[in-house]
MIROGU-867229 format. One line per 8 residues: their letters; for each residue y, x, z of N, C-alpha, C, O. Coordinates in nm, 3 decimals, padded with zeros to 5 digits. Atoms other than C-alpha are relative to their C-alpha. Example, Ala and Ser with C-alpha at 12.3 -4.5 7.8 and 13.67 -1.06 7.14 Angstrom:
2
as) -00.119:00.089:00.000:-00.450:01.230:00.780:00.120:00.090:00.000:00.118:00.194:00.066; -00.119:-00.082:-00.006:-00.106:01.367:00.714:00.109:-00.077:00.073:00.220:-00.026:00.090
***
This chain:
171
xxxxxxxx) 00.089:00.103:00.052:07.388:-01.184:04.100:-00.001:-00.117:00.097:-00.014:-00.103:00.218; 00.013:00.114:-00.071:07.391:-01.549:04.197:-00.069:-00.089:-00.051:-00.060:-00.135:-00.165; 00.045:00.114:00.039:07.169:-01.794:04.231:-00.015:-00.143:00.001:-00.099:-00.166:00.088; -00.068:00.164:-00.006:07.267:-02.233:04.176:-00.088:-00.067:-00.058:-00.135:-00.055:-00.171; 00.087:00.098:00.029:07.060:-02.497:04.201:00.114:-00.105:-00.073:00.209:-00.156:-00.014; -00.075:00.085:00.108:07.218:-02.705:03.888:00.005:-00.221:00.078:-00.071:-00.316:00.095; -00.008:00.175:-00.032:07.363:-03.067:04.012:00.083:-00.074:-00.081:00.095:-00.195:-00.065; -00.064:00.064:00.085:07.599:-03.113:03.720:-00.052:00.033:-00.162:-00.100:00.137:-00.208
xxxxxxxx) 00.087:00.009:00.153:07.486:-03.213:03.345:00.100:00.111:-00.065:00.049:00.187:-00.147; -00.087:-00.074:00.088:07.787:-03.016:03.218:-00.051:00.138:00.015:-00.018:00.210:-00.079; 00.038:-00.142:00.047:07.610:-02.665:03.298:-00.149:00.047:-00.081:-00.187:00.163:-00.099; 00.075:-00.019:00.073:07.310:-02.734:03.099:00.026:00.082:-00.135:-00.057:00.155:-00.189; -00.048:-00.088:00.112:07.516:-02.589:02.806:-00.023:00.164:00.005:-00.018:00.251:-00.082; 00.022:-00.164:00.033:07.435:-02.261:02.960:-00.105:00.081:-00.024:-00.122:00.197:-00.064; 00.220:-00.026:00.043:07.037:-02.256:02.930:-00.012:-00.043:-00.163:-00.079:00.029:-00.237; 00.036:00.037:00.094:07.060:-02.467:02.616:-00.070:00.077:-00.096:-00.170:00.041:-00.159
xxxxxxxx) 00.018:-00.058:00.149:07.049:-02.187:02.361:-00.150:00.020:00.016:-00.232:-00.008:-00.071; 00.176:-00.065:-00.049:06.691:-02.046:02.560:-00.106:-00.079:00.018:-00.213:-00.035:00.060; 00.141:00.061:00.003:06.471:-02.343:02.538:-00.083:00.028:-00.086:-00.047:00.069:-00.196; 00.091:00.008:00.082:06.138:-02.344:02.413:-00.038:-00.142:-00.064:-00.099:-00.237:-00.014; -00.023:00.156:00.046:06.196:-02.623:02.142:-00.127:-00.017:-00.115:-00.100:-00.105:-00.197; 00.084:00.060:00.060:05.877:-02.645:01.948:-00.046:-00.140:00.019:-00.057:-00.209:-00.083; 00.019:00.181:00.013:05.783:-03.016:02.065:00.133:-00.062:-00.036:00.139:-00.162:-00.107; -00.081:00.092:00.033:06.118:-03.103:02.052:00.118:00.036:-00.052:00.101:00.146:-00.102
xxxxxxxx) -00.138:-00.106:00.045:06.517:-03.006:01.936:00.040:00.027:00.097:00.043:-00.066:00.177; -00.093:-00.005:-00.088:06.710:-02.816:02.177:00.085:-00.027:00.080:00.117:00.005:00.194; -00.065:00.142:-00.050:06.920:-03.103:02.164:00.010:-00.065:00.055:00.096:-00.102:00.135; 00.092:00.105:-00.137:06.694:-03.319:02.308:-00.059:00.029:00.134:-00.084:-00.055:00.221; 00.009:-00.042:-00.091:06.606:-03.111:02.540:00.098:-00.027:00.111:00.079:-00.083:00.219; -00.134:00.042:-00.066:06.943:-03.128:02.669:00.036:-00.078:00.033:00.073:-00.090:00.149; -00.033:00.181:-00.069:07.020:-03.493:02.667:-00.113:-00.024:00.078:-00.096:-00.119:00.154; 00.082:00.083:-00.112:06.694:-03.535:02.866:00.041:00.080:00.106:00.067:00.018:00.209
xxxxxxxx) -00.015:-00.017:-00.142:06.767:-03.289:03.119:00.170:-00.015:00.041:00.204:00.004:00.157; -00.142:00.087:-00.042:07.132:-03.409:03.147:-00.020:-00.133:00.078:00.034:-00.163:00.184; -00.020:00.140:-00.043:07.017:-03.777:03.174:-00.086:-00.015:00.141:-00.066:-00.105:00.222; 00.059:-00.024:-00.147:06.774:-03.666:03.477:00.062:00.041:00.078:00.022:00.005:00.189; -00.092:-00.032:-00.062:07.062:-03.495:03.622:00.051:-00.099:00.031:00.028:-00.117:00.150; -00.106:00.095:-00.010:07.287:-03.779:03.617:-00.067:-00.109:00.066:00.006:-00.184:00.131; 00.073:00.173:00.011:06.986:-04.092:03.669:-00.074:00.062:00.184:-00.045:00.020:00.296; 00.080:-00.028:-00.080:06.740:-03.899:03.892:00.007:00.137:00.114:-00.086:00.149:00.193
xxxxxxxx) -00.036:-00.102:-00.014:06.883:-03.573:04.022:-00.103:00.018:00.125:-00.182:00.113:00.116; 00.116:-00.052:-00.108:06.658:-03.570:04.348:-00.123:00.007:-00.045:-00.212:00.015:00.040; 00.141:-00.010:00.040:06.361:-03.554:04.136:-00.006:00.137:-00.122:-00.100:00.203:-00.167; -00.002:-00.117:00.134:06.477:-03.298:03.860:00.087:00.134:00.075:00.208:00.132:00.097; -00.022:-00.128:-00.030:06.503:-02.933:03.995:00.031:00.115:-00.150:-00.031:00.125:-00.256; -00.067:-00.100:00.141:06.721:-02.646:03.755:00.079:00.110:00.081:00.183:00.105:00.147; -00.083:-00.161:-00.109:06.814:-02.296:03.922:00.042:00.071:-00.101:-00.036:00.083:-00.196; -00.082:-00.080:00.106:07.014:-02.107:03.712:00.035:00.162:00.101:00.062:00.168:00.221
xxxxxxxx) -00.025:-00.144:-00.053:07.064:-01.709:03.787:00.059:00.048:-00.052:-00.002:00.102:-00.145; -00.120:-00.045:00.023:07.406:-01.584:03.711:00.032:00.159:00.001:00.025:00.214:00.111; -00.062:-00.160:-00.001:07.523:-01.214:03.640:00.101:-00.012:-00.081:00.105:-00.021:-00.203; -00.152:00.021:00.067:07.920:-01.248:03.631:-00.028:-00.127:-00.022:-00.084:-00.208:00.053; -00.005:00.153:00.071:07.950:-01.546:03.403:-00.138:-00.013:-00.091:-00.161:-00.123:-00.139; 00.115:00.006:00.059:07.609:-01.460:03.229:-00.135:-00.056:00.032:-00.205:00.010:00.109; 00.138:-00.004:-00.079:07.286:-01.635:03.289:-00.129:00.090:-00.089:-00.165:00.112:-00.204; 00.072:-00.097:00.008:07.049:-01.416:03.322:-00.175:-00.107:00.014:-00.262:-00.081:-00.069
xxxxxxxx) 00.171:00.035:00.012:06.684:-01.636:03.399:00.072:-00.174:00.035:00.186:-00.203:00.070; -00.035:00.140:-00.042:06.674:-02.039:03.451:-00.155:-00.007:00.058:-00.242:00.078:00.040; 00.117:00.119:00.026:06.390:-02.281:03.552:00.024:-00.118:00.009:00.117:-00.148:00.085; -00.023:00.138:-00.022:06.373:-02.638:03.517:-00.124:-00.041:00.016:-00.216:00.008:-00.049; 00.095:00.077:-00.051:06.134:-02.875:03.696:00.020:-00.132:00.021:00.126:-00.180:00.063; 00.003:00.154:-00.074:06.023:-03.242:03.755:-00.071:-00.039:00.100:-00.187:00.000:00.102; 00.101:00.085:-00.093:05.889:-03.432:04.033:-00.044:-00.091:-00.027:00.024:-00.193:-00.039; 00.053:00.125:00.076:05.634:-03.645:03.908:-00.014:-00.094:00.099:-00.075:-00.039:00.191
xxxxxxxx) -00.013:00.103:-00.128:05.653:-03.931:04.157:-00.126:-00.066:-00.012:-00.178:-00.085:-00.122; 00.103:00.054:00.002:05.369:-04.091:04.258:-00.133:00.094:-00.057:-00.248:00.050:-00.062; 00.116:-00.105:-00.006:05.144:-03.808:04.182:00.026:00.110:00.062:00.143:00.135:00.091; -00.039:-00.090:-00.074:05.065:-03.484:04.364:00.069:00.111:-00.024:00.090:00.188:00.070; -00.010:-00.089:00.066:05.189:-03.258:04.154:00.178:00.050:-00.064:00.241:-00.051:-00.096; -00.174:-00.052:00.054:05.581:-03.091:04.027:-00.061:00.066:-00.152:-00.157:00.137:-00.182; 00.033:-00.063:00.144:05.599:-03.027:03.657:00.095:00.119:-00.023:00.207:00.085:00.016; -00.049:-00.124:00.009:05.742:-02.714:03.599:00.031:00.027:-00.153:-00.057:00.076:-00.224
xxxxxxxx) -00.034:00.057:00.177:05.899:-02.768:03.233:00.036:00.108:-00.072:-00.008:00.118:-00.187; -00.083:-00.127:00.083:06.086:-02.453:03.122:00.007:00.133:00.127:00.002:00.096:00.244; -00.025:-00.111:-00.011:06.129:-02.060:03.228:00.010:00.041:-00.043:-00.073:00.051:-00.133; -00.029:-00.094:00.100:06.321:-01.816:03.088:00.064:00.097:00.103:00.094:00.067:00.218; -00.088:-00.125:-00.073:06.490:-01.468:03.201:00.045:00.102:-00.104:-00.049:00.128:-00.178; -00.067:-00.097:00.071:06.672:-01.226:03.006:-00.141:00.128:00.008:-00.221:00.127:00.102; 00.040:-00.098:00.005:06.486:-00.927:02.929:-00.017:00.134:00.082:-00.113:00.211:00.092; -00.044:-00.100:-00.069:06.665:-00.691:03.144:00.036:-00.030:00.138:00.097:00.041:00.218
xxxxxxxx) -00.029:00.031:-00.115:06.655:-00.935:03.417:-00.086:00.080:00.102:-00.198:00.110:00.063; 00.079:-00.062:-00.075:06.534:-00.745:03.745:-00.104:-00.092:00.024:-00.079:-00.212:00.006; 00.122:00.083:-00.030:06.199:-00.886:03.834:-00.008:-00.059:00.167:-00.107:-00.123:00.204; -00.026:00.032:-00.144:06.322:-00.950:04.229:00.121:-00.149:-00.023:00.142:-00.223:00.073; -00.047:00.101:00.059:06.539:-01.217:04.051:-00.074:-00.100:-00.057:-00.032:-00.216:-00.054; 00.139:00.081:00.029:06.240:-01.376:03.922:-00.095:-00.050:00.107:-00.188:-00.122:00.072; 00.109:-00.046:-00.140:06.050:-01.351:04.286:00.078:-00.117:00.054:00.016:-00.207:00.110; -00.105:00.024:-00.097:06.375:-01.497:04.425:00.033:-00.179:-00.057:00.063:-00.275:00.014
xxxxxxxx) 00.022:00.184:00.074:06.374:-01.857:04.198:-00.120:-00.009:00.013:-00.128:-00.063:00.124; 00.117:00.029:-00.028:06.027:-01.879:04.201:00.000:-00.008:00.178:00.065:-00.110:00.197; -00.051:00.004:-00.125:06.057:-01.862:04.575:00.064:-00.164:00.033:00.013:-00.262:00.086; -00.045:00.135:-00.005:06.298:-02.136:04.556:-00.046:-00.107:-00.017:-00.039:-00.206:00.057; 00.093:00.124:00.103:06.105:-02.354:04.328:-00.086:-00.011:00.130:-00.032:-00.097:00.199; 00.144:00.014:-00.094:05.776:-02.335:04.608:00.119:-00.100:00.090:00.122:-00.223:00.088; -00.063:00.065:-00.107:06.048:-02.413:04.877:00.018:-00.143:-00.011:-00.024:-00.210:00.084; -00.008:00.063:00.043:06.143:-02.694:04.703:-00.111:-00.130:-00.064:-00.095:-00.252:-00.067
xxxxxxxx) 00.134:00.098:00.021:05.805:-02.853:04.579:-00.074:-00.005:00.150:-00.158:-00.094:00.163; 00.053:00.010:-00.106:05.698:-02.799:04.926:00.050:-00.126:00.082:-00.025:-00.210:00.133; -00.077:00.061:-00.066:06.005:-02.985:05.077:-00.061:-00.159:-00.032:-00.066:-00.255:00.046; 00.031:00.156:00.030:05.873:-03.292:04.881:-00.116:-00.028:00.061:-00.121:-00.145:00.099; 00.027:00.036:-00.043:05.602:-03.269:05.018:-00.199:-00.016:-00.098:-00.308:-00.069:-00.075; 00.100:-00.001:00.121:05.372:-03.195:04.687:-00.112:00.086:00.018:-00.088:00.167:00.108; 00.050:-00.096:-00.056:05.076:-02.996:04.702:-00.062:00.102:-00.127:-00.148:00.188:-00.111; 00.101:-00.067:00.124:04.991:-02.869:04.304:00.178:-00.021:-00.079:00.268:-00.105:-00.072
xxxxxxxx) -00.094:-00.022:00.103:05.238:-02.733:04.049:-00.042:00.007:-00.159:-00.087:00.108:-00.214; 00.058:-00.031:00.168:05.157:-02.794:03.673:00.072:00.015:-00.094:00.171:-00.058:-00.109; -00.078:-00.044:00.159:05.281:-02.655:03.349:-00.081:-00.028:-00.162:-00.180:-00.084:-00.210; 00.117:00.003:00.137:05.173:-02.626:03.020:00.055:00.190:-00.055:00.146:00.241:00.010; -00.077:-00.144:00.076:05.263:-02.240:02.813:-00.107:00.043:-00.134:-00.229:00.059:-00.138; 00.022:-00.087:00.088:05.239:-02.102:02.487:-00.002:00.148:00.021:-00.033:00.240:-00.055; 00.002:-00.167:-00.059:05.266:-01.790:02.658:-00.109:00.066:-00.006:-00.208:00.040:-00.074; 00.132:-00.087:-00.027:05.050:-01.507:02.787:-00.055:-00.045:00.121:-00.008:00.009:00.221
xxxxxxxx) 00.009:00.075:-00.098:04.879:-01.729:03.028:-00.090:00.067:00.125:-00.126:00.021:00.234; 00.056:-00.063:-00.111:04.709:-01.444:03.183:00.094:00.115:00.103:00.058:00.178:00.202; -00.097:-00.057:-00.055:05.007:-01.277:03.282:00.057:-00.104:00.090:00.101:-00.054:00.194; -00.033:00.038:-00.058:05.112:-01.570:03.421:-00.142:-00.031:00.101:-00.145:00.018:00.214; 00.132:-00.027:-00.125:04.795:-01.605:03.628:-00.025:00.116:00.091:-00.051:00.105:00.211; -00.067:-00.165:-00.088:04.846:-01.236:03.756:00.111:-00.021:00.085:00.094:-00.013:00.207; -00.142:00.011:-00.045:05.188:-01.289:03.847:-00.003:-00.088:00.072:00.021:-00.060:00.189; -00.091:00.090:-00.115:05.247:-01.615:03.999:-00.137:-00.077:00.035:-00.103:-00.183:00.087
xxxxxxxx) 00.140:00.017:-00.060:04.855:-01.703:04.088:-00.003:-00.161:-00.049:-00.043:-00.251:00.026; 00.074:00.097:00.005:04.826:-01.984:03.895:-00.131:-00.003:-00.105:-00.164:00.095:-00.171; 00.111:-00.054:00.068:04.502:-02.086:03.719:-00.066:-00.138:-00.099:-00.089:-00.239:-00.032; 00.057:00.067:00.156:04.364:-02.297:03.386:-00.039:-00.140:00.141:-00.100:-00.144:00.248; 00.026:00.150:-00.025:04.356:-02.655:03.490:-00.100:-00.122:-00.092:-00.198:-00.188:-00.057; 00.080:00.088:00.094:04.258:-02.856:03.165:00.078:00.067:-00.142:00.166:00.151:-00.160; -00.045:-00.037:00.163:04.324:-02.811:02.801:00.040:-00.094:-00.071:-00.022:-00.196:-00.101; -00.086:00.081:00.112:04.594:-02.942:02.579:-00.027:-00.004:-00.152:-00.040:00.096:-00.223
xxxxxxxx) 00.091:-00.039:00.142:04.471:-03.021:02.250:00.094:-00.087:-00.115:00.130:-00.193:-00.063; -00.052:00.064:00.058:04.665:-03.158:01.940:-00.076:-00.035:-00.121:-00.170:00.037:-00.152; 00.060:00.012:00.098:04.565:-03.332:01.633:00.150:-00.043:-00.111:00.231:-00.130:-00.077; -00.110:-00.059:00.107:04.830:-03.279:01.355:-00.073:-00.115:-00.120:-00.182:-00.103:-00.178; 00.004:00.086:00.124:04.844:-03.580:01.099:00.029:00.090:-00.134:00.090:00.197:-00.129; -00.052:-00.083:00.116:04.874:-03.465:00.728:00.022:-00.072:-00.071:00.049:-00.179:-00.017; -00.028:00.058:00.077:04.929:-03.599:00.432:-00.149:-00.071:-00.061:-00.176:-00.188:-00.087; 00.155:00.024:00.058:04.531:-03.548:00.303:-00.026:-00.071:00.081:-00.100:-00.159:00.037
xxxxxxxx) 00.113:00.041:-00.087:04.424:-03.674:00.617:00.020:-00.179:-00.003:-00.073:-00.260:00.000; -00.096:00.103:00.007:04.684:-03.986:00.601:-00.051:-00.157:-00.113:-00.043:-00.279:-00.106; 00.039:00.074:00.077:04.531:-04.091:00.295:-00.144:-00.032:-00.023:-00.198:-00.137:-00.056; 00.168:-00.034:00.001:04.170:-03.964:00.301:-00.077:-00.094:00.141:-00.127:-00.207:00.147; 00.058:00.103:-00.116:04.051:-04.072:00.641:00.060:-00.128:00.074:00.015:-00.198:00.164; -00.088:00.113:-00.118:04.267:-04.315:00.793:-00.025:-00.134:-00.144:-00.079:-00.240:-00.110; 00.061:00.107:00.082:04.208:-04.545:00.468:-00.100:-00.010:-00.006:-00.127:-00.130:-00.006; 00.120:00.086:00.035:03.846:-04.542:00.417:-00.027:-00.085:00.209:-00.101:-00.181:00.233
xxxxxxxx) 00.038:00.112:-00.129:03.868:-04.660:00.866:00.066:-00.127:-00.015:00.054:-00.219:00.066; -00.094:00.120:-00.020:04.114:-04.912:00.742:-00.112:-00.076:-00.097:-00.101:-00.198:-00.085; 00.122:00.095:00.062:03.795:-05.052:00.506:-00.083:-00.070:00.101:-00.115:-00.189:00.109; 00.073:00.069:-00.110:03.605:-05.066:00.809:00.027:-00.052:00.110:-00.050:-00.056:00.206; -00.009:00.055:-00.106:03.801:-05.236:01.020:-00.068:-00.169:-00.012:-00.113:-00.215:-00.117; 00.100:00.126:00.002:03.637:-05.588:01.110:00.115:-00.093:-00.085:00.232:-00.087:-00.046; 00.019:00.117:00.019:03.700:-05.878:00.900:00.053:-00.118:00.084:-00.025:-00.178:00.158; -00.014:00.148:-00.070:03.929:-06.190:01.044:-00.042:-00.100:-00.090:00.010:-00.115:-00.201
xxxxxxxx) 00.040:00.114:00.083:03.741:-06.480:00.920:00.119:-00.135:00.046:00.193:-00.127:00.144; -00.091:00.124:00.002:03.948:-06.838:00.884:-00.143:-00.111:-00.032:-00.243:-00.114:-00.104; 00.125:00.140:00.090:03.749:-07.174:00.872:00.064:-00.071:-00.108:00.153:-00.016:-00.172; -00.066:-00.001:00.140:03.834:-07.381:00.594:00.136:-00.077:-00.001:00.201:-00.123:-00.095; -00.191:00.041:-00.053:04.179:-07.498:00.761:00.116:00.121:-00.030:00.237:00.125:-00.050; -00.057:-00.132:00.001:04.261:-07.167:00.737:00.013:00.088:00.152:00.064:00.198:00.171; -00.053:-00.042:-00.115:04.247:-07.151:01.123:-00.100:00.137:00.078:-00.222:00.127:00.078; 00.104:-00.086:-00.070:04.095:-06.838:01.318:-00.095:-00.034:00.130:-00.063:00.009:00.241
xxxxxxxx) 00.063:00.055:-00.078:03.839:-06.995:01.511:-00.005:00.058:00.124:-00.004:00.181:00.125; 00.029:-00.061:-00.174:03.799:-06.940:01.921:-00.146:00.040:00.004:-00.241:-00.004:-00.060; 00.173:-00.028:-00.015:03.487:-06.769:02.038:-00.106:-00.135:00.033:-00.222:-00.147:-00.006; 00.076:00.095:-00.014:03.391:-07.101:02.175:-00.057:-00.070:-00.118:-00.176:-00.100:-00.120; 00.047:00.028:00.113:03.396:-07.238:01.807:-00.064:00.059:-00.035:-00.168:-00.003:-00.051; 00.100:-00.111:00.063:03.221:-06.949:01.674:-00.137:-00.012:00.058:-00.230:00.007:-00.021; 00.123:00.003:-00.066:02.935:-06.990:01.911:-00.085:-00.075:-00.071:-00.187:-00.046:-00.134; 00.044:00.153:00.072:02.899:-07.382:01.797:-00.011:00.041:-00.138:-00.118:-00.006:-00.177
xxx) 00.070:-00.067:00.114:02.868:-07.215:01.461:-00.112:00.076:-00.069:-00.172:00.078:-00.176; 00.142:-00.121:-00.007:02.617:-06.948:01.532:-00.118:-00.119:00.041:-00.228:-00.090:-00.006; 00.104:00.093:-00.085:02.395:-07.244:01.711:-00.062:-00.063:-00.131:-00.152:-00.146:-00.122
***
């Protein structure tokens, strides 16, 4: 088993299939962490863990610059990966957010987030919350706020008067 900190875009092809692509396509996944490879590479961390020609676990990370914090974007491991292979990138990763100089690691997971709180001691920060447009909602609420949005009045030039005019009006 070997483990390579990723510095060329061309071995992203070997994590690709194992992202977690609900926000986005796989795809895209890929062209972004390619184009961070290629643009920003001292800021975008990717350890790949090899058995033979097989990878067996990845992670990929960002350094958010200018804040304190490393984003920690993706983890995956094979099933049957040993768990001292897991110890042993994670490991890396700290070394690495340390080196910069960072002092907080944040993620987000659909996961079992108490397993990961067991395991690698981290702990609930804030809450991610979505609001999901629809079709009902598209038409139902978002038109009757488009009734109540304010009113541009015109004087009888047609021009939209300055607050200063408006005042001399109100007076």
């Amino acid at each position: 088993m070997k483990i390579i900190r990723l510095a060329n875009s061309k071995g992203i092809e070997y994590i690709k299939e194992h992202f977690v692509d609900d926000d986005a396509s796989k795809e895209f996944i890929a062209e972004g962490l390619k184009t961070s490879l290629i643009n920003n590479l001292e800021n975008t961390f990717i350890l790949l863990a090899f058995e033979g020609d097989k990878v067996i676990a990845y992670l990929t990370a960002m350094n958010m610059v200018n804040f304190k914090y490393v984003w920690l974007d993706q983890v995956w491991s094979d099933k049957d990966t040993p768990p001292d292979v897991n110890d042993k990138i994670f490991f890396r990763f700290l070394m690495w957010v340390d080196s910069l100089g960072k002092t907080e690691i944040r993620m987000e997971t659909k996961r079992d987030e108490d397993a990961i709180t067991r395991k690698w001691k981290f702990e609930k920060h804030s809450t991610i919350m979505k609001f999901i447009l629809k079709e009902d909602y598209e038409k139902g609420y978002l038109n009757s706020m488009r009734k109540e949005e304010v009113e541009v009045k015109t004087n009888d030039a047609g021009i939209i008067p300055t607050s200063n005019e408006t005042n001399k009006e109100n007076k």
